[in-house]
N, C-alpha and C positions, 0 to 999 in steps of 0.2 A: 471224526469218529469213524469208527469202521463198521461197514454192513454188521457183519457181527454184535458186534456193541449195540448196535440200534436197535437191530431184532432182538435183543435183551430188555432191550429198554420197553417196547414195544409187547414182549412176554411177563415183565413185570406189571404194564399198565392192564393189561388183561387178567392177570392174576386177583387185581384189587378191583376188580368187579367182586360183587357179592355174589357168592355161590346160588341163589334165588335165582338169578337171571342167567349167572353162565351155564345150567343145565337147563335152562330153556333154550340154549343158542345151539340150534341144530343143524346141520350138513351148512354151516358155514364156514369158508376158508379167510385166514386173517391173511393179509400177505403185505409185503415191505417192497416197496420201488422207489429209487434213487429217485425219480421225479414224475409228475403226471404227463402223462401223453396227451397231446391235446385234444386225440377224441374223450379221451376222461374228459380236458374242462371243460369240453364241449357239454359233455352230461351233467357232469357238476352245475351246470347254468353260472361259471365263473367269469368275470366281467375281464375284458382285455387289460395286462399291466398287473393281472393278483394271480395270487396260485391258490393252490387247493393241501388242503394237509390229510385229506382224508377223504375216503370214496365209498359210500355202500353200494353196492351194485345188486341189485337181486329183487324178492318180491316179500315185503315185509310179513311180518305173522299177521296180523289185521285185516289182509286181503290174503289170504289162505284159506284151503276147503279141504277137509280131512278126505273127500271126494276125489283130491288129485293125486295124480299118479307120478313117479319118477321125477325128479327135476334136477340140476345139474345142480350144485353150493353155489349159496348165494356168497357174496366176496366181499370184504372190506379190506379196502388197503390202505395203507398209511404210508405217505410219503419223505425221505428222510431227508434230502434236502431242503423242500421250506420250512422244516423243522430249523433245519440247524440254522439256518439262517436267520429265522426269527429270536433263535434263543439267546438271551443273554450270561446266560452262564450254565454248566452243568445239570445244575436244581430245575434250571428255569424249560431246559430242555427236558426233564424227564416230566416235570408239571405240563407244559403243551403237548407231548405224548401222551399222557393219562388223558386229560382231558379229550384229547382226538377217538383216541379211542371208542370213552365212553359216548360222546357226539355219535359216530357211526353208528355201535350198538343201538342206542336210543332207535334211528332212523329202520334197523331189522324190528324191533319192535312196533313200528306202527307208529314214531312221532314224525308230523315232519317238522320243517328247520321251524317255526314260529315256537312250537312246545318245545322240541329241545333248544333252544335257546333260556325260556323260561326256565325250564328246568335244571340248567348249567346253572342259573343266578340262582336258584333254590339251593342246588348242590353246592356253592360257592359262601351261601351265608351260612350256611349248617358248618363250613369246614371251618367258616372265621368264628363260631361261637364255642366251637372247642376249644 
């Protein structure tokens, strides 16, 4: 797939956020790279031999003070390599996109990985009861 393609894919999973939450998502930049760099996995707290499909960098809303001043975008990036590698077909890559996505988001909002994990299984049996 090509850079291109991916940042579509990657524009479309961000699209299917619900509107509630992506006008809460402020001075955040999304961004797409071919693979993590290892001071990412180093952040990520990614165990030697795994990768990372997604990175929020920055300082959640939950620890924000309407008190501060300037601050640089906070960044989620999404990685298009372990993407594709993990995917099994077309579907399955734009499903592990969406999902990465929303993962990141969650983490700007204030969850960390113990709730957004819960919350992916919340969000996962709501989509099997449709």
């Amino acid at each position: 797939m090509t850079p291109d393609e991916f940042d579509r894919l990657v524009a479309a999973a961000y699209a299917r956020i619900p509107a509630r939450f992506r006008k809460r998502l402020k001075n955040v930049a999304m961004m797409v790279e071919p693979e993590p760099r290892p001071e990412q996995l180093a952040r990520g707290r990614v165990a030697r031999g795994s990768t990372l499909l997604g990175l929020y960098e920055g300082r959640p809303l939950t620890k924000r003070s309407v008190f501060e001043s300037f601050a640089m975008p906070d960044r989620i990036t999404i990685f298009q390599g372990p993407h594709e590698r993990l995917a099994h077909s077309p579907e399955h890559l734009a499903k592990l996109v969406e999902d990465t996505v929303w993962h990141e988001v969650a983490h700007y909002f204030g969850m960390n990985e113990a709730q957004v994990r819960a919350a992916e299984r919340r969000r996962g049996a709501l989509g099997r009861r449709r």
